[in-house]
C-alpha positions in Angstrom: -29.4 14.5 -4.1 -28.7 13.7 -7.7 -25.7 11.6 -8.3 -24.5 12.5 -11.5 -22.8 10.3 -14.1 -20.5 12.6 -16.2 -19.6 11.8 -20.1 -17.1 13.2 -22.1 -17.6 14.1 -25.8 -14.6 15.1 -27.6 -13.0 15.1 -31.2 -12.1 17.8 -33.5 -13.7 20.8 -34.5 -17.2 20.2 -36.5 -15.9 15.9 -36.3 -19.8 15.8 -34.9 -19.4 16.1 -30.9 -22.6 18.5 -30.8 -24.6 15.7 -33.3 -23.9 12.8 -30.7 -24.3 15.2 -27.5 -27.6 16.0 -28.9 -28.7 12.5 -30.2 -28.1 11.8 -26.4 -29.8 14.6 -25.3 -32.7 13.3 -27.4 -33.3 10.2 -26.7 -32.5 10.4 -23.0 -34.7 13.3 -22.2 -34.9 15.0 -18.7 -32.1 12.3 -17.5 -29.5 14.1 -19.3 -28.2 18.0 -18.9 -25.8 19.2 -21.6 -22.9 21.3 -21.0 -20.5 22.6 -24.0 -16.8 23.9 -23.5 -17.4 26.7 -25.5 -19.7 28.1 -23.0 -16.4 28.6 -20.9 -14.3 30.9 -23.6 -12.9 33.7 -21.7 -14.4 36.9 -22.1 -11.6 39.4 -22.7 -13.6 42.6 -22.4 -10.4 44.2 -21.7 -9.3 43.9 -25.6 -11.3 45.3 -28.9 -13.2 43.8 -31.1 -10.7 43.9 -33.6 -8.2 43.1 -31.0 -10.5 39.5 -29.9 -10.7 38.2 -33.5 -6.9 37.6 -33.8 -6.6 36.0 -30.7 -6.1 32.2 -30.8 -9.2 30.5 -29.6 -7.9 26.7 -30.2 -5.6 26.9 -27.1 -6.2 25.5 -23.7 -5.5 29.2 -22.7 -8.9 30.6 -24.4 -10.7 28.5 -22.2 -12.4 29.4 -18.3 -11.2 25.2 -17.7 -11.7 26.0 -13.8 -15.2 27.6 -13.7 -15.9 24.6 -16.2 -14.5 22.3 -13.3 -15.6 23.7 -10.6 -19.4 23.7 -12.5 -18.6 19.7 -13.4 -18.1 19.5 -9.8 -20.9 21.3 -8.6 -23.6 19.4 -10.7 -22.1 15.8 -9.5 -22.7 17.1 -5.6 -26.5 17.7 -7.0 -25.8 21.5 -7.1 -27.7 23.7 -9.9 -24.5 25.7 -11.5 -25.6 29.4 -13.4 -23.3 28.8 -16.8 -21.8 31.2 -19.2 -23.7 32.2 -22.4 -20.9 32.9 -25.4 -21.0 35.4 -28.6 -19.3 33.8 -31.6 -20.1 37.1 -33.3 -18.9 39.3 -30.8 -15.9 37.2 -29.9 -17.0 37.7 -26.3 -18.8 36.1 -23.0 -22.9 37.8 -22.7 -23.9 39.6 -19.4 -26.5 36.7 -18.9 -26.1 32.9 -17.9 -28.4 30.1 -17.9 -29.7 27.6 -14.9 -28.4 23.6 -15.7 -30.0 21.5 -12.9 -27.9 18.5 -11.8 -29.4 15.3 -13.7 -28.6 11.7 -13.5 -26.2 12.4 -16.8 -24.1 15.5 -17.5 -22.9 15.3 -21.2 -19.8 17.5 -21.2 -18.9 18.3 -25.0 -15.5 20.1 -26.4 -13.1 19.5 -28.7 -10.3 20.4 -26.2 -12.1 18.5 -22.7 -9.1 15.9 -22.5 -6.2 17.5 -22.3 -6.6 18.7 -18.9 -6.3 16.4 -16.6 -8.6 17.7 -13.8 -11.1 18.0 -16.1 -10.6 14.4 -17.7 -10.7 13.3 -13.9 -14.1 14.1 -13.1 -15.6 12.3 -16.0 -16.8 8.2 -15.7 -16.8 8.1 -19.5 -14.7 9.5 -22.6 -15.8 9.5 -26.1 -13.9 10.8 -28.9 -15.8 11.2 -32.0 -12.9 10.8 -35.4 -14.0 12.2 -38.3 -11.9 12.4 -41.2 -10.0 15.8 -41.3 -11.1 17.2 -45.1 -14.1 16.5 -43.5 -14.3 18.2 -40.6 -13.0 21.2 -42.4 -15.5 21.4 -44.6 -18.2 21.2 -41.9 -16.6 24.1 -40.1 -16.8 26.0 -43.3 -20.1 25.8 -43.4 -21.1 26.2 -40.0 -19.0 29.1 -39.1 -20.3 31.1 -42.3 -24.0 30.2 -42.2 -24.3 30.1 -38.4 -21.5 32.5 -36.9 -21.3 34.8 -39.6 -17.8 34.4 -40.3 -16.6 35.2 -44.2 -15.2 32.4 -46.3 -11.2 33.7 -46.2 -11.4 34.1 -42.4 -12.6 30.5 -41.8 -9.9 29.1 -43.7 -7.5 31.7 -42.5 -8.4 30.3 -38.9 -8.0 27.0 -39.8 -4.5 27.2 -41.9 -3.2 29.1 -38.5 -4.7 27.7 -35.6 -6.9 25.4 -36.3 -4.9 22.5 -37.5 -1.7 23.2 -35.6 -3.7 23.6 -32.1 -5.6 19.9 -32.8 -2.3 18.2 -33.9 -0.9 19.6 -30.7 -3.9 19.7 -27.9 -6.5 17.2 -29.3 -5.4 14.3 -31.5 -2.7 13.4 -28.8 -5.2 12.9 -26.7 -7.4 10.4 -27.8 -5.7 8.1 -26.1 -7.9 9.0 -22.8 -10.8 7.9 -24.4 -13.1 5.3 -23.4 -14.8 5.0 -26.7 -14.3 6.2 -30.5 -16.9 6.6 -32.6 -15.0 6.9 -36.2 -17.2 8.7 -39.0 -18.5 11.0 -36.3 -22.5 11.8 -36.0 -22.7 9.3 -38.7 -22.1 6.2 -37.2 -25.4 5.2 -36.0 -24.5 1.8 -34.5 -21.8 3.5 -32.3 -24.3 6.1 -30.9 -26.9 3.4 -30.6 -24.6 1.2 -28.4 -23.2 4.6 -26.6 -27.4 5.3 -26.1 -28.3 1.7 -25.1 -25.1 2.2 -22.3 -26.2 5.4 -21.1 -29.4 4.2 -20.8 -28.5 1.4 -18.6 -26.9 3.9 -16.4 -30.2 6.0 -15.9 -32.3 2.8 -14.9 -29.4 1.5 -12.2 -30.8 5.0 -10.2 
């Protein structure tokens, strides 16, 4: 049985969680499976479409946070976990889910994974990634038009409503939990080298 090691990535939205998760992902290889909160958005197939995009998706309450712990828990008893698969388009959750094997490290990456404290229990290591917050917004500008298809006036819209309010309240706050801060975000190469050479170290004590 695989006895997993389970890190925490979190930081605001676009602050570069998904660049460091990756850069783990990268240079760790097989030894590391990765597993993002936004997989675990509730489906609310009940509503419309047009009903979906008002709804306030930077609240603990848009989240699944107990299949997500129950999954966490799963892959740390070496058990292979079938995990949601999410439409940013269609503001929904997909029919299909995808296979994650337990692995020596499960990189568990979200911008809201510390404020509930079940979840911030089973992790051995917390990372919050700061990035400036003109920043950040401009990143999610960006992102959300080129790869989500949003339009320009929504993003911001979004962000003037939710966005902001909902990190000030949910994520900032809780930076305090965190083991280590990598300021500057994906960035900050030293920071993920010396987070890299640590998780590293972990893989070669099994």
């Amino acid at each position: 049985m695989v006895k997993s090691v389970v890190i925490g990535v979190s930081g605001g939205s676009a602050s570069g969680k998904t660049t460091v998760a990756n850069r783990i992902k990268e240079e760790c290889k097989d030894s590391v499976e990765l597993l993002s909160q936004d997989y675990y958005y509730l489906p609310y197939d009940h509503l419309s479409f047009e009903e979906r995009v008002k709804l306030n998706y930077d609240h603990p309450n848009a989240f699944d946070t107990e299949r997500l712990i129950h999954d966490i828990d799963q892959l740390k008893r070496g058990i292979a976990i079938d995990r949601p698969v999410y439409s940013y388009t269609e503001y929904t959750r997909l029919p299909e889910t995808v296979r994650v094997n337990p692995a020596k490290v499960i990189v568990v990456e979200g911008f809201m994974i510390f404020e509930n404290a079940k979840l911030r229990e089973l992790m051995d290591i917390k990372v919050f990634v700061d990035t400036d917050a003109d920043e950040r917004l401009v990143r999610r500008i960006i992102r959300d038009v080129r790869e989500r298809g949003r339009s320009l006036e929504s993003v911001i819209t979004q962000y003037i409503n939710t966005v902001k309010p909902m990190h000030e309240q949910f994520v900032e706050p809780y930076k305090k939990y965190a083991d280590i801060i990598i300021p500057r975000g994906g960035m900050n190469e030293i920071a993920i080298d010396m987070l890299i050479h640590r998780i590293r170290a972990i893989v070669a004590e099994g």
